[in-house]
N, CA, C and O atoms as a MOPAC input file, in Angstrom:
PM7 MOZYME 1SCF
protein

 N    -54.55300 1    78.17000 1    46.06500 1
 C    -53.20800 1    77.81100 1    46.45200 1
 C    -52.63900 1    78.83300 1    47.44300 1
 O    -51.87000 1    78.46600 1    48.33100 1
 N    -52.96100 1    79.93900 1    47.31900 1
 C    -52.28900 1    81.51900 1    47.95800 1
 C    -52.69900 1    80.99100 1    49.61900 1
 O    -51.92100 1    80.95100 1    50.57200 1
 N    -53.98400 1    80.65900 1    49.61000 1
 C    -54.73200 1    80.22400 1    50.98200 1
 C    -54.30600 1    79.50900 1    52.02100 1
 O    -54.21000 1    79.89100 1    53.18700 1
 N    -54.01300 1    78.30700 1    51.50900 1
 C    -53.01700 1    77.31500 1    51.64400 1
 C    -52.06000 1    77.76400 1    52.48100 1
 O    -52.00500 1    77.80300 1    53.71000 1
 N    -51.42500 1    78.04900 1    51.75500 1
 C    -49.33500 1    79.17200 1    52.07300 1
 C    -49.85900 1    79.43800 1    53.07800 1
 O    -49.61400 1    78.73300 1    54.05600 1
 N    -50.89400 1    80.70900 1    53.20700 1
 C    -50.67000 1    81.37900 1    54.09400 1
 C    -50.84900 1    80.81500 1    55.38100 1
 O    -50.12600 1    80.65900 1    56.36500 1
 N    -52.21900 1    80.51200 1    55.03900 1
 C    -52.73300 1    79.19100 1    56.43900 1
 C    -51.98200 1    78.71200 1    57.64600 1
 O    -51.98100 1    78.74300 1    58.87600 1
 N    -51.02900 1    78.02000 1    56.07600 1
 C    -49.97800 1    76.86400 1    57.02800 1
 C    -48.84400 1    77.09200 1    57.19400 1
 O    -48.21500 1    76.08000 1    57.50300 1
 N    -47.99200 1    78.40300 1    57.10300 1
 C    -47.23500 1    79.34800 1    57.39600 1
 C    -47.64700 1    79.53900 1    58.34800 1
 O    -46.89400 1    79.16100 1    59.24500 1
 N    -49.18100 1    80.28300 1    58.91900 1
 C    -49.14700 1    81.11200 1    60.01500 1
 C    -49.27200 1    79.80400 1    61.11000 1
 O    -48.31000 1    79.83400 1    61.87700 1
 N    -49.91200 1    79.01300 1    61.30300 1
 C    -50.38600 1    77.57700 1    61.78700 1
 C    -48.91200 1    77.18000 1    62.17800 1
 O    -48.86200 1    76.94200 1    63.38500 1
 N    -47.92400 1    77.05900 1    61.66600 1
 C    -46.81300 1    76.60000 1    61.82400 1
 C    -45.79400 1    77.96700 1    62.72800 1
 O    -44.57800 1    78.15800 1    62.74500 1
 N    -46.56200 1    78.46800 1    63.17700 1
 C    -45.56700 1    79.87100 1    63.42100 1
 C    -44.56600 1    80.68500 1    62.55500 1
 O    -43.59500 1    81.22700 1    63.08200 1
 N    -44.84400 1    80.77800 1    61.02500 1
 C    -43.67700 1    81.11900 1    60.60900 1
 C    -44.55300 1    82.88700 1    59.71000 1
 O    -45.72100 1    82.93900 1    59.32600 1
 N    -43.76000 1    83.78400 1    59.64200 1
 C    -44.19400 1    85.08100 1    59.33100 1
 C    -45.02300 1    85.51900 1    58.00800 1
 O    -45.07200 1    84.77600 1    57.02800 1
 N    -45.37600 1    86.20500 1    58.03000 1
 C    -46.20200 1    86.21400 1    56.83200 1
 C    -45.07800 1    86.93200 1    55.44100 1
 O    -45.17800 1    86.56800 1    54.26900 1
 N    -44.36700 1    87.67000 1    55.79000 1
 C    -43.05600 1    87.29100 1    54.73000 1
 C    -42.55200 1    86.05200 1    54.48400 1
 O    -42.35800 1    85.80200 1    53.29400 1
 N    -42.27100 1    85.15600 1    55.32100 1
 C    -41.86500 1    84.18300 1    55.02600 1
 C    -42.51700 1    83.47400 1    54.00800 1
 O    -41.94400 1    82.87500 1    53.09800 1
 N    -43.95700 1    83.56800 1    54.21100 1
 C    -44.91100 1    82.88600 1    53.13500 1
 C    -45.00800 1    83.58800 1    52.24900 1
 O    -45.22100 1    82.90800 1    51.24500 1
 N    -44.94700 1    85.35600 1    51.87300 1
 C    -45.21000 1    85.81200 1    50.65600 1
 C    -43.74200 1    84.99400 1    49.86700 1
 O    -43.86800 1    84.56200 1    48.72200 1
 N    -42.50000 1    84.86600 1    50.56000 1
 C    -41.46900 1    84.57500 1    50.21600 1
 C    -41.26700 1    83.37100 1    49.13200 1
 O    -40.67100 1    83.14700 1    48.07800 1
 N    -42.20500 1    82.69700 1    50.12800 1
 C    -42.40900 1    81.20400 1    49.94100 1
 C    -42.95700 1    80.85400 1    48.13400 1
 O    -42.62100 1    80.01700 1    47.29700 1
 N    -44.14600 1    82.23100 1    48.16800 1
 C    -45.28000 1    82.07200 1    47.11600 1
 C    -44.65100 1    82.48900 1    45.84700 1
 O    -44.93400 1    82.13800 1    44.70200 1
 N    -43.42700 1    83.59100 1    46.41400 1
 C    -42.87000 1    83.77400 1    45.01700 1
 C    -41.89600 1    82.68800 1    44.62700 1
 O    -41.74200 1    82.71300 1    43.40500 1
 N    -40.98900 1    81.48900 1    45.36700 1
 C    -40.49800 1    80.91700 1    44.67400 1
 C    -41.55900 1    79.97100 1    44.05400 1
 O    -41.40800 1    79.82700 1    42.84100 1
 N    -42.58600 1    79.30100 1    44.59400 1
 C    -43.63500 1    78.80900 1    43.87700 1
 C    -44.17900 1    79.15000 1    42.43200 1
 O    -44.26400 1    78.40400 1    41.45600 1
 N    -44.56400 1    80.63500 1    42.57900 1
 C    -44.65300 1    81.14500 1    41.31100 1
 C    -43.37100 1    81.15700 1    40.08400 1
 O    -43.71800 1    81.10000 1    38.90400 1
 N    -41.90300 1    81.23500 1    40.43800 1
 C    -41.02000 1    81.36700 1    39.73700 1
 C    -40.76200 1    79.68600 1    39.57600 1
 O    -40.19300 1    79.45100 1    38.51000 1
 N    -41.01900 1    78.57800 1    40.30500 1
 C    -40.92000 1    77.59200 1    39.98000 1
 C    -41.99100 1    77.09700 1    38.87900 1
 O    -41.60100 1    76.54700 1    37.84900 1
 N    -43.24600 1    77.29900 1    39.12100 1
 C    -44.31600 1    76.85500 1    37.76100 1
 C    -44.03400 1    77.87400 1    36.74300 1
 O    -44.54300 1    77.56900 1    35.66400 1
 N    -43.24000 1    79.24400 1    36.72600 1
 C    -43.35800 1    79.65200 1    35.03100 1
 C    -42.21100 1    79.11500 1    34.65600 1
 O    -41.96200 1    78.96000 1    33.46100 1
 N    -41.35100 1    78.75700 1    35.62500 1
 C    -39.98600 1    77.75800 1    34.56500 1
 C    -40.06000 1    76.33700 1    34.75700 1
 O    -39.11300 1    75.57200 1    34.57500 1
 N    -41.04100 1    76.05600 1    35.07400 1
 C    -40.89300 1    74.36800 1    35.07900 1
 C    -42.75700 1    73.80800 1    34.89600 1
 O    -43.20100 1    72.73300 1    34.49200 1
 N    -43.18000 1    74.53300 1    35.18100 1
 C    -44.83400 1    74.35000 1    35.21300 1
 C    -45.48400 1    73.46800 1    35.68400 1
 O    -46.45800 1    72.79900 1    35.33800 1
 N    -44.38500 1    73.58000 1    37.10700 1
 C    -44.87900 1    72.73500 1    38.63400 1
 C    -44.15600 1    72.83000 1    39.54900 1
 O    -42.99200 1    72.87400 1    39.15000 1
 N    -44.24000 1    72.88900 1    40.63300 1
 C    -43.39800 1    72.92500 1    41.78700 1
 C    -43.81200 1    71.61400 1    42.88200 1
 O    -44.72700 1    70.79200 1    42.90100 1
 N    -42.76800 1    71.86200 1    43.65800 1
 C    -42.69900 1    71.05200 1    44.89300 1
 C    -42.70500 1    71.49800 1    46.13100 1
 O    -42.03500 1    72.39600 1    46.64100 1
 N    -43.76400 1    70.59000 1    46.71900 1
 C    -44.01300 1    71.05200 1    48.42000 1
 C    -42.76500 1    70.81700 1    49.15700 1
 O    -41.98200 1    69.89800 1    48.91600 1
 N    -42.63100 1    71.70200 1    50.06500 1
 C    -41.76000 1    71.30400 1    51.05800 1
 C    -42.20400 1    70.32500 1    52.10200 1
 O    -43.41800 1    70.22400 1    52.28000 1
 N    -41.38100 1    69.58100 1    52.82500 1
 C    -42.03300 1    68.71300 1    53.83700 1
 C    -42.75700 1    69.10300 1    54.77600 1
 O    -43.76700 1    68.44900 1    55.03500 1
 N    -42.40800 1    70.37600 1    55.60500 1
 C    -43.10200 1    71.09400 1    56.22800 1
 C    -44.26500 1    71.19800 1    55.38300 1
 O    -45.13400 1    70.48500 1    55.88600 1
 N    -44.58400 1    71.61400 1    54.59400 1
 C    -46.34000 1    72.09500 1    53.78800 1
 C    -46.53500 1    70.60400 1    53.90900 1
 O    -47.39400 1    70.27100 1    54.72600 1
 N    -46.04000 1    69.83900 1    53.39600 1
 C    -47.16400 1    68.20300 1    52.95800 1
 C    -47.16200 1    67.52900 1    54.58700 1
 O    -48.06000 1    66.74000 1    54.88100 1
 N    -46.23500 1    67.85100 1    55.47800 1
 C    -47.28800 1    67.05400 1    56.60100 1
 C    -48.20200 1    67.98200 1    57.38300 1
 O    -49.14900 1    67.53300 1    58.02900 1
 N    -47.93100 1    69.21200 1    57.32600 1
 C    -48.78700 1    69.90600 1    57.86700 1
 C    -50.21800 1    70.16900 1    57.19000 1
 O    -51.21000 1    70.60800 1    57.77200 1
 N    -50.12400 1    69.84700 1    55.98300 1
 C    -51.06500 1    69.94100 1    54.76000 1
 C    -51.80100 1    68.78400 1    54.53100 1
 O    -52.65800 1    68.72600 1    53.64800 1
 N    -51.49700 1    67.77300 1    55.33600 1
 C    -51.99200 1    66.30100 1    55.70800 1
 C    -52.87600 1    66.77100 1    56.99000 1
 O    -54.10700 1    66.80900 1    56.98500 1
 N    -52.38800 1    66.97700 1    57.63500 1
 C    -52.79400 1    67.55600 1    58.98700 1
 C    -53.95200 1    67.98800 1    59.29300 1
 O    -54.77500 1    67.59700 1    60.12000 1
 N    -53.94900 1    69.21300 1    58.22400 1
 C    -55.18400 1    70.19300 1    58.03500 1
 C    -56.41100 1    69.26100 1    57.31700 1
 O    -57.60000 1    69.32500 1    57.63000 1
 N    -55.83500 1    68.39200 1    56.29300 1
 C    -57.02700 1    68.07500 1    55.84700 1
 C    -57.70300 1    66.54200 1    56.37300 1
 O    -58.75300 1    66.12300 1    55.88800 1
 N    -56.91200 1    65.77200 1    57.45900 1
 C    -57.38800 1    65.32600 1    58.17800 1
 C    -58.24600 1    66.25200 1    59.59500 1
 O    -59.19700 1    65.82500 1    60.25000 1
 N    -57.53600 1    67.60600 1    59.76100 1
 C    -58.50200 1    68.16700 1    60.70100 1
 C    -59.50900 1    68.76700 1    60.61300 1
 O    -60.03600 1    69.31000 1    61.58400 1
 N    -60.06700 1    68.79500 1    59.21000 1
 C    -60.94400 1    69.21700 1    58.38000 1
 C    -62.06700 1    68.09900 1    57.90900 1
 O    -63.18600 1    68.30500 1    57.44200 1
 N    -61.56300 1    67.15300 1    58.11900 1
 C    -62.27000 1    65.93100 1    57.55900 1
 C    -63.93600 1    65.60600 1    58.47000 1
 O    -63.81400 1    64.75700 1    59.35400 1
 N    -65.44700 1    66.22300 1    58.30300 1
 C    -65.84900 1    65.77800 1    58.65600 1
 C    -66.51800 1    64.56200 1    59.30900 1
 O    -67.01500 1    64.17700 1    60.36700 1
 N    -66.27200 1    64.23100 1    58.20800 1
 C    -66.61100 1    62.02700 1    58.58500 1
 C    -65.44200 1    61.21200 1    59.25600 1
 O    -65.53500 1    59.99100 1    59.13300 1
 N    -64.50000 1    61.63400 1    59.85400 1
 C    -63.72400 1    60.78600 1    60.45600 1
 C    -63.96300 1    61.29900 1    61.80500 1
 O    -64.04400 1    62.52000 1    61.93700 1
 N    -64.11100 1    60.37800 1    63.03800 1
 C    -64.19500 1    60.72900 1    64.23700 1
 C    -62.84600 1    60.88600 1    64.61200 1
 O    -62.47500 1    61.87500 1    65.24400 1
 N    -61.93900 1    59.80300 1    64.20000 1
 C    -60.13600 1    60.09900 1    64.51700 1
 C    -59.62800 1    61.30200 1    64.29800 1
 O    -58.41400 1    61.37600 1    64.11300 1
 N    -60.58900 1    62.72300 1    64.26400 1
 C    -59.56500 1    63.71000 1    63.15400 1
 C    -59.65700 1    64.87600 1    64.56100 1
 O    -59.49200 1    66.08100 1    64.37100 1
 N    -59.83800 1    64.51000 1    65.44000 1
 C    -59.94400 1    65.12000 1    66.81500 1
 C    -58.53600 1    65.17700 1    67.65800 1
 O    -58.21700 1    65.97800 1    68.53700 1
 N    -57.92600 1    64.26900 1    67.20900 1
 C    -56.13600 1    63.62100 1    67.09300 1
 C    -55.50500 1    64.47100 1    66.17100 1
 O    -54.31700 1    64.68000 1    66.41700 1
 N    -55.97100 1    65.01800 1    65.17900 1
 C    -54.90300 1    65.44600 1    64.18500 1
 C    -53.41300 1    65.79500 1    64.02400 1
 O    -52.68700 1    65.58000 1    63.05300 1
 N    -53.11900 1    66.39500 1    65.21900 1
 C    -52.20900 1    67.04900 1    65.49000 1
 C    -51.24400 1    65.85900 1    66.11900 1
 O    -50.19500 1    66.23000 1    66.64500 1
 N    -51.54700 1    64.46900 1    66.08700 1
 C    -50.84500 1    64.23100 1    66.70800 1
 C    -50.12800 1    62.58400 1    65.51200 1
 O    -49.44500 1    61.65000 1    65.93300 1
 N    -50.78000 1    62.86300 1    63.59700 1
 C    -50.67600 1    62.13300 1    63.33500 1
 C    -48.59800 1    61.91700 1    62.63200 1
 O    -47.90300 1    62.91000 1    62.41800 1
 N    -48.34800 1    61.21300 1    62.53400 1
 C    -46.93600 1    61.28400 1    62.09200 1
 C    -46.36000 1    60.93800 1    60.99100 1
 O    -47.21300 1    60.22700 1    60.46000 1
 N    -45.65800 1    60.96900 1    60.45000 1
 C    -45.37300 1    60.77300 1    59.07800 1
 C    -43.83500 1    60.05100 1    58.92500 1
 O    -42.86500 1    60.78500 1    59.11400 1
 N    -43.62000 1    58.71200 1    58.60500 1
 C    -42.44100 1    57.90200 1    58.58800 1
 C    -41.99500 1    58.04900 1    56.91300 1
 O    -40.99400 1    57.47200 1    56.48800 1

């Protein structure tokens, strides 16, 4: 999960405080609730990645350009 954050924090231009920032409300959200929620920023960019990651799709050469309604 830590991997993630950071990844798509830095990928997105945003600081690497920002993401340790990020990881501690994450962490303070699963010991009082024992789950958290992505921000929109993480889930389309987190779509993104794992369509640009996707070996078997030839479409994933586009990634960057998929959109989210």
């Amino acid at each position: 999960m830590f991997q993630i954050i950071y990844t798509c924090y830095k990928e997105l231009g945003r600081s690497r405080d920002e993401a340790v920032a990020r990881l501690l409300d994450i962490r303070h959200d699963v010991e009082t609730t024992g789950t958290y929620d992505h921000t929109y920023d993480e889930l389309t960019h987190g779509a993104q990645m794992a369509w640009r990651n996707s070996n078997c799709c030839i479409g994933r050469l586009v990634w960057d350009k998929l959109l989210f309604l």
